[in-house]
C-alpha positions as CSV (number, residue, x, y, z in Angstrom):
1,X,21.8,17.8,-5.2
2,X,25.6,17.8,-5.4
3,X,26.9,15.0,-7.1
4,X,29.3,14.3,-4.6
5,X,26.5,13.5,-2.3
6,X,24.8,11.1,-4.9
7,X,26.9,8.0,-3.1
8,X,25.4,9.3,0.6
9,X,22.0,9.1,-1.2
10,X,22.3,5.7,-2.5
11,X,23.8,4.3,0.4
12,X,20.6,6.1,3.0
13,X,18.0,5.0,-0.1
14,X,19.6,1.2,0.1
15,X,19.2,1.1,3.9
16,X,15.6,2.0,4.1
17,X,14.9,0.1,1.6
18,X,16.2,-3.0,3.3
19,X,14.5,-2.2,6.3
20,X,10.9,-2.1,4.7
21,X,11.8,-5.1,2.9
22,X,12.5,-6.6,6.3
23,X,9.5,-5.5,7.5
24,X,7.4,-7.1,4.8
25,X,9.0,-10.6,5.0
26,X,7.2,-10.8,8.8
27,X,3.7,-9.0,7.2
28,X,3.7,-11.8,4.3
29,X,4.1,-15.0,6.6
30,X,1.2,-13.8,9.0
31,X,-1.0,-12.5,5.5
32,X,-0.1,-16.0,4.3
33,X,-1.4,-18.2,7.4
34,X,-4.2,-16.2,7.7
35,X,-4.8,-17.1,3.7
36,X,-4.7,-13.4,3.2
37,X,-1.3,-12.9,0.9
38,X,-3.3,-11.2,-2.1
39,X,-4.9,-9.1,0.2
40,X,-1.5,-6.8,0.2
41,X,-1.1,-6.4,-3.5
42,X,-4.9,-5.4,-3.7
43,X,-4.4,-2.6,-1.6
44,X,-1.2,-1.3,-2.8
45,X,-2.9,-1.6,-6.1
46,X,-6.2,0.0,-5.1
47,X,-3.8,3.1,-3.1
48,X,-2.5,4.3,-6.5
49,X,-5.7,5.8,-7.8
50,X,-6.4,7.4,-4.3
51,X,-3.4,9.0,-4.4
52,X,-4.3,10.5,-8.1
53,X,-7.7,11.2,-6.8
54,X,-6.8,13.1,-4.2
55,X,-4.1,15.0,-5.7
56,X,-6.8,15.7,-8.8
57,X,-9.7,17.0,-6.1
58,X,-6.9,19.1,-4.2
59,X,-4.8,19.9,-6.3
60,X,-1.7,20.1,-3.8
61,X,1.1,17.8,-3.2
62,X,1.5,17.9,0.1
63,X,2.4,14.0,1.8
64,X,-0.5,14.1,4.3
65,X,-3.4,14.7,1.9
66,X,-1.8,12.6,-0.8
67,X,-1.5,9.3,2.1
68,X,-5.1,10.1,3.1
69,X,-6.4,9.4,-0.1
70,X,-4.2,5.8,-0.7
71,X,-6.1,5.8,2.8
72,X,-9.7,6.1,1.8
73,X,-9.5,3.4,-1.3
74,X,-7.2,1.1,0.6
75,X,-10.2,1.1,3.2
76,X,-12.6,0.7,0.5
77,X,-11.1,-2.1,-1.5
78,X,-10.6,-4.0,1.8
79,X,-14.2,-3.6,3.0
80,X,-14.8,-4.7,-0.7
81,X,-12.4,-7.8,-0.7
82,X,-14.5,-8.6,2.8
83,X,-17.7,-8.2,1.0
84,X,-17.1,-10.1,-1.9
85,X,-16.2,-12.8,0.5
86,X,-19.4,-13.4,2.5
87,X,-21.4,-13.0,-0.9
88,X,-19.0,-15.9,-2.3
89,X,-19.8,-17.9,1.0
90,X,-23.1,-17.5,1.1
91,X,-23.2,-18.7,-2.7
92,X,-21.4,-21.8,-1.9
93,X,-23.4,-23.1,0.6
């Protein structure tokens, strides 16, 4: 990368990050009336080590097989988190 084309970088990195953040304002107020806003920072959480898994089983950096595996744990934790949940009700009762 030219360094004259580091302010072109910034500038295309800024926009999409605006636009995700945009994006994830709308996400939170639905996770949030569904009483569901932790369940987002779970995931994200849990799709870091699914990521390393999968780049440590395949040993190849390549964007589809590294998303697949944040794919599998996020899928995981979730069904988890919705596990955890109707052991905790049925506890309650």
């Amino acid at each position: 990368m030219n360094f004259y084309d580091w302010p072109h970088f910034l500038e295309q990195l800024h926009s999409g990050v605006r636009c995700l953040e945009w994006c994830q304002e709308y996400w939170d107020v639905f996770a949030v009336l569904r009483k569901q806003s932790l369940l987002g920072d779970a995931v994200s959480h849990a799709s870091l080590p699914g990521v390393c898994l999968a780049f440590l089983f395949t040993n190849v950096k390549e964007t589809e097989v590294l998303l697949f595996g944040a794919l599998v744990t996020g899928v995981i934790c979730i069904g988890l988190i919705q596990l955890i949940q109707k052991l905790y009700k049925k506890i309650k009762i």
